[in-house]
NULUM-359208 format. One record per residue (C-alpha): residue in one letter; x, y, z. Coordinates in steps of 0.5 Angstrom, whole numbers, padded with zeros to 4 digits, always signed. Layout:
N
aXYZ
...
//
This chain:
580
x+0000+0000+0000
x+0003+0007-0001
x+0004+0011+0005
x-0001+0016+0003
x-0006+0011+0003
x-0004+0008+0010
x-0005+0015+0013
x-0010+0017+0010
x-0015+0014+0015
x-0012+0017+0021
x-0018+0018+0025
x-0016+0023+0032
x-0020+0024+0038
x-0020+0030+0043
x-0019+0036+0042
x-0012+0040+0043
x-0015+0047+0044
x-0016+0050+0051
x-0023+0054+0049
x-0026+0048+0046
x-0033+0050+0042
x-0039+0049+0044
x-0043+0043+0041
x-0047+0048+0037
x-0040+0051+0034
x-0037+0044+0034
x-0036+0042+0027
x-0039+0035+0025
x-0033+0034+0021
x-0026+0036+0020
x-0021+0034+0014
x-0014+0037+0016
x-0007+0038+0012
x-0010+0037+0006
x-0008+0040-0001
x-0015+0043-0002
x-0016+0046-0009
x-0023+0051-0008
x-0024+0054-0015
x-0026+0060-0013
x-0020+0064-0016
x-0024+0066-0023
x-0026+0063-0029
x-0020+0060-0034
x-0020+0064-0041
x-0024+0061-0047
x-0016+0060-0049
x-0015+0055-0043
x-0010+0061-0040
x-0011+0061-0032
x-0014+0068-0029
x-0009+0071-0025
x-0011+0069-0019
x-0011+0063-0020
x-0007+0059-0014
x+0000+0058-0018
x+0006+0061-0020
x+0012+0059-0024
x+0013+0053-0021
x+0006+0051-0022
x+0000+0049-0018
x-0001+0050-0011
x-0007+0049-0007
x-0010+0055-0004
x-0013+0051+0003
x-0011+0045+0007
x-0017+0045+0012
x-0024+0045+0011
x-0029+0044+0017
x-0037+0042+0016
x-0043+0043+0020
x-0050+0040+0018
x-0048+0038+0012
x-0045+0046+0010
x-0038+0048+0010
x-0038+0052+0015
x-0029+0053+0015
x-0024+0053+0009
x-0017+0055+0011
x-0010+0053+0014
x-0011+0046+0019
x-0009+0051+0025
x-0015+0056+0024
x-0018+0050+0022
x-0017+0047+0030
x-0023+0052+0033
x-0029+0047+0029
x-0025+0042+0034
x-0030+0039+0039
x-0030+0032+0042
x-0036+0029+0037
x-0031+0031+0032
x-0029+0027+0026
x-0022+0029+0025
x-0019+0025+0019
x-0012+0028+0018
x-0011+0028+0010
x-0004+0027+0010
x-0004+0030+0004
x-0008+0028+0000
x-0013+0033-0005
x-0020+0036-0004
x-0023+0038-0010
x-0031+0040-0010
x-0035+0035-0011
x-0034+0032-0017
x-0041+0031-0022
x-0042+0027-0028
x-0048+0030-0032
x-0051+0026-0036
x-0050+0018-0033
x-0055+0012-0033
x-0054+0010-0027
x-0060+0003-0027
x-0056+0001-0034
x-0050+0002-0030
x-0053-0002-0025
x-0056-0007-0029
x-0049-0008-0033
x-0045-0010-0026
x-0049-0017-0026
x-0049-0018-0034
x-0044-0021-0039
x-0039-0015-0040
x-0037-0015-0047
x-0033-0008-0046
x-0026-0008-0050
x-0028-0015-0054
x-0025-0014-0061
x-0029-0020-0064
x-0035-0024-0065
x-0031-0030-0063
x-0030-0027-0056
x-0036-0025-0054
x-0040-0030-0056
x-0034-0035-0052
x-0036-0030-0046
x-0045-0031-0047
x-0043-0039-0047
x-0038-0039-0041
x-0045-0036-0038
x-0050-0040-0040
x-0046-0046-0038
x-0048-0044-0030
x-0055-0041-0031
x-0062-0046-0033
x-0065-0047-0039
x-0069-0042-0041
x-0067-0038-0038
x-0065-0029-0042
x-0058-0028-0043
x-0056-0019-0042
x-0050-0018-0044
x-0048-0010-0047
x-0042-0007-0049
x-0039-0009-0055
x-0038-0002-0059
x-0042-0001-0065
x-0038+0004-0068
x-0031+0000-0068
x-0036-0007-0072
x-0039-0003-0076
x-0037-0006-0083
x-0037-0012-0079
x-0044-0012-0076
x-0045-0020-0073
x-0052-0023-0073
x-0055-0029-0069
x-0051-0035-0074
x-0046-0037-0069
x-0048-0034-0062
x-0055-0039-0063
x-0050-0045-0066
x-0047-0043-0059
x-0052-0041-0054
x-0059-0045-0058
x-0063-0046-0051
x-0064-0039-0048
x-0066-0033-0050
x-0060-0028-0050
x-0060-0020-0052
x-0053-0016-0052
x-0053-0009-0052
x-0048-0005-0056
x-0043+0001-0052
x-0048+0007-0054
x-0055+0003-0053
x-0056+0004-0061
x-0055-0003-0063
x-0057-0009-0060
x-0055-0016-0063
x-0059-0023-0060
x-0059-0030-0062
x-0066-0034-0065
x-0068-0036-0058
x-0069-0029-0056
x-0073-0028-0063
x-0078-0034-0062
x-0079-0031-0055
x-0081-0024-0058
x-0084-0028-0064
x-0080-0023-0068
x-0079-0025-0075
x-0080-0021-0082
x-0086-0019-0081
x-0085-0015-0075
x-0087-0007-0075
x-0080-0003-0075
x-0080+0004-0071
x-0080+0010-0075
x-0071+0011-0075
x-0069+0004-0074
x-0067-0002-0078
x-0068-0009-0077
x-0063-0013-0082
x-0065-0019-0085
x-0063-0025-0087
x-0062-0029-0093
x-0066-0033-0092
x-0071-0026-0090
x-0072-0027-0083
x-0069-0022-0078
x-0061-0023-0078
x-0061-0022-0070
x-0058-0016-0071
x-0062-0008-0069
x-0060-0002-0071
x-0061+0005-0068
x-0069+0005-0066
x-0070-0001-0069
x-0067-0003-0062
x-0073-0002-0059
x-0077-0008-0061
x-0072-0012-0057
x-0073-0008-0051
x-0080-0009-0051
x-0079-0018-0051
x-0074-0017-0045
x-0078-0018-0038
x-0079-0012-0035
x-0076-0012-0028
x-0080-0012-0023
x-0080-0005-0017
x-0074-0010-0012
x-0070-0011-0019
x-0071-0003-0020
x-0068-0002-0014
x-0063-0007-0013
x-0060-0004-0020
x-0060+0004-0018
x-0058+0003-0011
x-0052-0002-0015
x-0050+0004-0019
x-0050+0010-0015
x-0047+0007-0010
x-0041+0005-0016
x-0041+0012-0017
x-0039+0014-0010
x-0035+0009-0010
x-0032+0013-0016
x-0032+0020-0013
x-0038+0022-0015
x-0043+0026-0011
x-0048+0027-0016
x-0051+0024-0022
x-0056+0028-0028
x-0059+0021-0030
x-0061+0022-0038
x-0068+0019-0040
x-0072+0016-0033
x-0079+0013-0035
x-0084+0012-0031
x-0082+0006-0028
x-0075+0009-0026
x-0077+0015-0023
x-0083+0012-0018
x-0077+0007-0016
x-0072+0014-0014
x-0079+0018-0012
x-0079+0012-0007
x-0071+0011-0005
x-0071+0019-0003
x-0077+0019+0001
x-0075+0013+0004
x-0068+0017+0006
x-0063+0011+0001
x-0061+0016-0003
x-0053+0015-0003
x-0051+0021-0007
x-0056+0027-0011
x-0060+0025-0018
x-0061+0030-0022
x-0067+0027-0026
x-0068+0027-0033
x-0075+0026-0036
x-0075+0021-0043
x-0079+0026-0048
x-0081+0018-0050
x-0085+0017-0044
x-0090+0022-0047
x-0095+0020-0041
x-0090+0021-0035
x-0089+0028-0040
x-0095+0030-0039
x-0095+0029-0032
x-0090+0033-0031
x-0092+0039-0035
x-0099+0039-0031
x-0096+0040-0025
x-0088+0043-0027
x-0082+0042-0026
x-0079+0042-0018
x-0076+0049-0016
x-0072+0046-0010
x-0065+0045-0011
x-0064+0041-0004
x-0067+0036-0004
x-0063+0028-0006
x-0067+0029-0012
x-0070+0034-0016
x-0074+0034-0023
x-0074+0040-0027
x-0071+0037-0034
x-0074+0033-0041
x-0069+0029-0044
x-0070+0028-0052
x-0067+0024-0056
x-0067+0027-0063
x-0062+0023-0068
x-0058+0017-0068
x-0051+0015-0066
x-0045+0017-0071
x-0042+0009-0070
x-0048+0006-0072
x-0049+0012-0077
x-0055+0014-0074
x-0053+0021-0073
x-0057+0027-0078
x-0051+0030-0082
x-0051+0035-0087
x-0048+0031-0093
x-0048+0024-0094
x-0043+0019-0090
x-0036+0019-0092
x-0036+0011-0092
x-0043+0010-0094
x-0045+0015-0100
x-0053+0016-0100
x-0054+0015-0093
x-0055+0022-0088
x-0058+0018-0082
x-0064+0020-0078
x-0066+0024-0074
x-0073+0029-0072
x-0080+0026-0073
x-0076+0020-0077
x-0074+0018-0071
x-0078+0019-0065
x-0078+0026-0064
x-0084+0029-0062
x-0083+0036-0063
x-0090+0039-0060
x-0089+0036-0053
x-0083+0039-0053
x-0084+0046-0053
x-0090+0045-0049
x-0085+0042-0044
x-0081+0048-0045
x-0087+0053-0045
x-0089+0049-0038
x-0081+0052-0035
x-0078+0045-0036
x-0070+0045-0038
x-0069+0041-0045
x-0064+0036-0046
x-0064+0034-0054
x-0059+0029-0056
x-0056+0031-0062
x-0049+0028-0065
x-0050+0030-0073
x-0048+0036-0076
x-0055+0036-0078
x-0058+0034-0073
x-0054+0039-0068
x-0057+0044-0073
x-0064+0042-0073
x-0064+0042-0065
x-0061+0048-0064
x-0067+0051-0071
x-0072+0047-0065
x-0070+0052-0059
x-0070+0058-0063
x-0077+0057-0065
x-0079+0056-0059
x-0075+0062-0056
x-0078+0067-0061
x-0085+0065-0059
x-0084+0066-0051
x-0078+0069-0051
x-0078+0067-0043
x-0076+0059-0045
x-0069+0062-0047
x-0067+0063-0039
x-0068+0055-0037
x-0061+0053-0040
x-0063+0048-0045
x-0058+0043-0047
x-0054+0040-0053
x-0052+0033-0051
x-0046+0031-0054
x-0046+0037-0059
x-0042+0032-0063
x-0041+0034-0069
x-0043+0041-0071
x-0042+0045-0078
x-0037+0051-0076
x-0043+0056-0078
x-0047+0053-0072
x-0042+0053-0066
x-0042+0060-0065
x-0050+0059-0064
x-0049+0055-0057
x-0046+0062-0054
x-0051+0066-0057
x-0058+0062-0055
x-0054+0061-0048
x-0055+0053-0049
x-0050+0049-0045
x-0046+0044-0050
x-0047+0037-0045
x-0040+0032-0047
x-0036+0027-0046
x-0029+0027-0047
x-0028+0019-0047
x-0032+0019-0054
x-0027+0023-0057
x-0022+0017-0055
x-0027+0011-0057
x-0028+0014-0062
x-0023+0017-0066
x-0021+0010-0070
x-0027+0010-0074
x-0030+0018-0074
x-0026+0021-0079
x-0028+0015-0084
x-0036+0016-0082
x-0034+0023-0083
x-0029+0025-0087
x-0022+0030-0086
x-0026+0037-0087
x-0032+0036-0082
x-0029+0031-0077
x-0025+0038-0075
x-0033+0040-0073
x-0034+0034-0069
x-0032+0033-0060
x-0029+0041-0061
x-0029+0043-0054
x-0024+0048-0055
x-0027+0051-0061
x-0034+0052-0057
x-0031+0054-0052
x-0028+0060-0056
x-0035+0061-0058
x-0037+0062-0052
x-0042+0057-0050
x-0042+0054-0044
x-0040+0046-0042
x-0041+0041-0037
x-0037+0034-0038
x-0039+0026-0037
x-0039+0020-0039
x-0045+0017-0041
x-0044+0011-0038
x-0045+0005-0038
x-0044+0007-0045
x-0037+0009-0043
x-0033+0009-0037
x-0034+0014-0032
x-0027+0013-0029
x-0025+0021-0027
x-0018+0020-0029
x-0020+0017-0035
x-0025+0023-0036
x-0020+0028-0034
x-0013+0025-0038
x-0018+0024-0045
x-0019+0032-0043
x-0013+0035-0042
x-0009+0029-0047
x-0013+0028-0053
x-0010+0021-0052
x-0013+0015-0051
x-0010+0010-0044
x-0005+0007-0049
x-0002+0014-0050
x-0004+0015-0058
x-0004+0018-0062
x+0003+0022-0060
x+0001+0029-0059
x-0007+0028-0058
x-0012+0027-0063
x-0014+0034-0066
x-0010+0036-0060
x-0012+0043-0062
x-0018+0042-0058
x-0015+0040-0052
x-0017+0042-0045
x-0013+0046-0039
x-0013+0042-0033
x-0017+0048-0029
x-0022+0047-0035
x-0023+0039-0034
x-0023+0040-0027
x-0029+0045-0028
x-0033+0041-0033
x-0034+0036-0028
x-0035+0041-0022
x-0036+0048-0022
x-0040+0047-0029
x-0044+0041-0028
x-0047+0046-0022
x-0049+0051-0028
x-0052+0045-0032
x-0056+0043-0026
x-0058+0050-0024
x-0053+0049-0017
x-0048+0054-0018
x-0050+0058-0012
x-0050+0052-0007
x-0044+0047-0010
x-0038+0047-0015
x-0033+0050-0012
x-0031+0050-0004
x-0032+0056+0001
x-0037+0057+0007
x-0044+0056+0006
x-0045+0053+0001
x-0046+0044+0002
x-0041+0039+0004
x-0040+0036-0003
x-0033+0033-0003
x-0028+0028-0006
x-0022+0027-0004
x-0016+0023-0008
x-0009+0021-0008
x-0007+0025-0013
x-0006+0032-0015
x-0009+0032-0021
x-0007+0039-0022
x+0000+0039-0021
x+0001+0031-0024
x-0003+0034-0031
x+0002+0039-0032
x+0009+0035-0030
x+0006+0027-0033
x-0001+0028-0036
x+0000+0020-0036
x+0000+0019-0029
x-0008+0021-0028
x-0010+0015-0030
x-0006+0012-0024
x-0010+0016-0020
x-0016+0014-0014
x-0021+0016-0010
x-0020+0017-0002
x-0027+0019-0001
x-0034+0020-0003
x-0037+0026+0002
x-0044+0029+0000
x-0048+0033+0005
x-0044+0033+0010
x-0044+0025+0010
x-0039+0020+0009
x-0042+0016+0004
x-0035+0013+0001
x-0028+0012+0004
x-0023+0007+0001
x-0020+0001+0005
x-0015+0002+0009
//
């Protein structure tokens, strides 16, 4: 164990102050001889340059306090450990930091913490490269469940098979007596085997959703293979999980998330079901960490619900509801995303997107109209341009709706002529630095050498003026804050390549990573008031780490991806701490 992590947990009673404080000024809970980054100096320029006074110097970064103090779950203290002595009392928890960082609470504002939940127990086909393999990892599951019983798998990346898409040949040869249905990375394609094709009673006859495809056989039958809506035939032969399955899974990935140093989530797309089930865990107290809760524009009914009766208009509670997602085109990798001009790799295809793929266009202005904030999924070119066309619609007609903070997520590609747009409408472009790693290998032949200069552009937006929160998307890509953070700052992937960054002009600084995931996820979420950077009075959202991201991202980037988290600390709780 490194020295770090064997004094990390160093816990102390009494009290060495000879004026100790009352109960009531007591804090509940002290970290000391930290190295506490606040992020409270200015914000870094759109060219990444640091403010003035911001806590460095020519020998690089420092931080600014190494004490914090907390009391009923506000920071009552940020300072030096001795001014920090007089919080202090005999129901204290002191936990000496023995160096180690503290960062404001980090956020991942666009996360699917039940499929998180529910990949934890599922076969994981994340990094398998082919067919063979994966069909290999179903079988070896299959050999310890009963017959009959249904196979989920997710994870095998339908960018990088696109010209190799499987279909249900060998997975049925191997996997013929129970029904199985896999998942790509981004939930844009699904592949299943003849088992589950009988279960659902699909065959060439079965109604396609507007925006999707179900691929065929020669033989005509359904090759087991479903692409971008087309995904949700299958999603509707699945059994559903039951309220305890729910549960089991949410609390499954909330709980990995503050495992992993999160204090709170945006969960992009929650149906009735999911949220009856988060309604209950925060009225029964269960909530490890805060949800920020997204409506899915799909479930029309719960939509509906909502608008009757508005958005919430608290920000303290474990959960608040006040944002619509929609989805509005498809996913590059599967080339469902809307772009402008035909695909570089397939002539004559644009993909889908608006009515053509589900996108109810009236509901969601009624949802913008009832004070709701948006959140539209948009990755084309065409489909960031048409989504952005839909928003200033709407602005024109109730020039009030501008005020709610709409979001873009993913921004993933946008035409030059677009992205000043964002800044203009004061729409929040909502991204995920790993996509640009994973998807690096095959963009610029979806896309071509010209257009790919628009796409994963965090600096030109930034440039642009318009305002951005990062994330993961998981369990579509890994949530790793050290993975998130190198691919920001690195354009590299975890091998290191390419040499320089991809497009490294578009890189982050290290202060603009930090805040994608802090300070600026607090703006997306309306929160910028009460969290996002350390200073008395705001909540007690922290995480802790055993490196200095700051310092190690200027003098060995590489070394962000050995980082680790400490402890997770959310309201004043500690709702993680790593073994000692």
């Amino acid at each position: 164990m490194r020295p770090l992590l064997a004094l990390f947990f160093l816990s102390m009673l009494g009290c060495t102050d000879s004026s100790p404080p009352t109960d009531e000024s007591a804090a509940d809970l002290l970290l000391a001889n930290g190295r506490v980054y606040t992020f409270r100096w200015q914000e870094p320029g759109a060219d990444g340059t640091s403010g003035d006074d911001a806590p460095r110097d020519p020998t690089g970064w420092h931080p600014d306090a190494d004490a914090v103090a907390i009391r009923n779950g506000r920071i009552v203290y940020v300072g030096t450990t001795a001014g920090a002595e007089q919080y202090r009392g005999d129901s204290t928890r002191y936990i000496d930091l023995a160096g180690a960082t503290v960062l404001p609470g980090l956020v991942d504002s666009h996360t699917h913490v039940f499929g998180l939940g529910a990949k934890l127990t599922q076969v994981d086909l994340t990094d398998v490269v082919t067919e063979e393999e994966a069909v290999a990892l179903v079988a070896a599951r299959a050999r310890e469940m009963p017959a009959g019983d249904w196979i989920l798998g997710s994870g095998w990346d339908e960018g990088a098979w696109a010209n190799r898409y499987p279909d249900k040949s060998l997975l049925s040869d191997a996997v013929p007596d129970h029904p199985v249905v896999l998942d790509s990375l981004h939930g844009f394609a699904t592949w299943v085997n003849q088992a589950a094709l009988d279960a659902g009673r699909i065959d060439a006859d079965t109604p396609v959703p507007v925006g999707g495809e179900m691929r065929l056989g020669d033989d005509g039958e359904p090759s087991g293979l479903f692409l971008n809506r087309g995904t949700t035939i299958v999603d509707g032969i699945v059994p559903a999980p039951g309220r305890d399955q729910l549960i089991q899974r949410v609390l499954a990935g909330l709980e990995q998330m503050a495992a992993d140093g999160y204090v709170a989530v945006h969960d992009a797309g929650l149906d009735a079901a999911q949220m009856a089930v988060l309604e209950q865990l925060e009225s029964d107290g269960r909530l490890p960490i805060r949800v920020y809760a997204m409506l899915s524009l799909r479930d029309e009914d719960l939509i509906r619900r909502w608008i009757e009766k508005g958005p919430d208009d608290d920000n303290d509670s474990m959960l608040v509801t006040r944002t619509v997602k929609a989805y509005y085109d498809g996913a590059l990798g599967s080339r469902g995303a809307r772009l402008l001009y035909d695909y570089a790799d397939m002539p004559g295809h644009r993909g889908v997107s608006g009515d053509a793929y589900g996108f109810n266009q009236d509901l969601n202005a009624a949802a913008m109209q009832a004070g709701f904030q948006v959140a539209i999924h948009a990755i084309g070119d065409a489909g960031n341009r048409e989504a952005l066309d839909i928003l200033e619609a709407v602005f024109d007609r109730d020039p009030s709706t501008r005020l709610q903070r709409h979001r873009i997520e993913h921004a993933q590609v946008i035409h030059p002529d677009d992205i000043p747009r964002l800044g203009e409408l004061g729409v929040i472009a909502s991204m995920e630095p790993p996509h640009a790693m994973e998807d690096k290998d095959w963009a610029e032949e979806r896309l071509g050498r010209e257009r790919v200069l628009g796409a994963y552009a965090w600096r030109s937006l930034r440039e642009a003026g318009a305002a951005l929160t990062f994330n993961s998307d998981n369990p579509g890509s890994d949530h790793n804050i050290f993975y998130g953070l190198h691919s920001a700052i690195t354009r590299q992937d975890r091998n290191l390549e390419p040499e320089g960054g991809w497009y490294a002009s578009q890189r982050m600084s290290v202060d603009e990573a930090i805040r994608g995931y802090t300070s600026w996820s607090a703006y997306a979420s309306f929160r910028e008031d009460e969290t996002g950077i350390i200073e008395s009075g705001r909540w007690a959202d922290l995480t802790v780490m055993d490196i200095d991201p700051l310092v190690v991202a200027e003098e060995q980037p590489n070394a962000l991806l050995d980082g680790s988290i400490l402890m997770t600390i959310v309201d004043g709780n500690v709702v993680f701490e790593a073994s000692r």
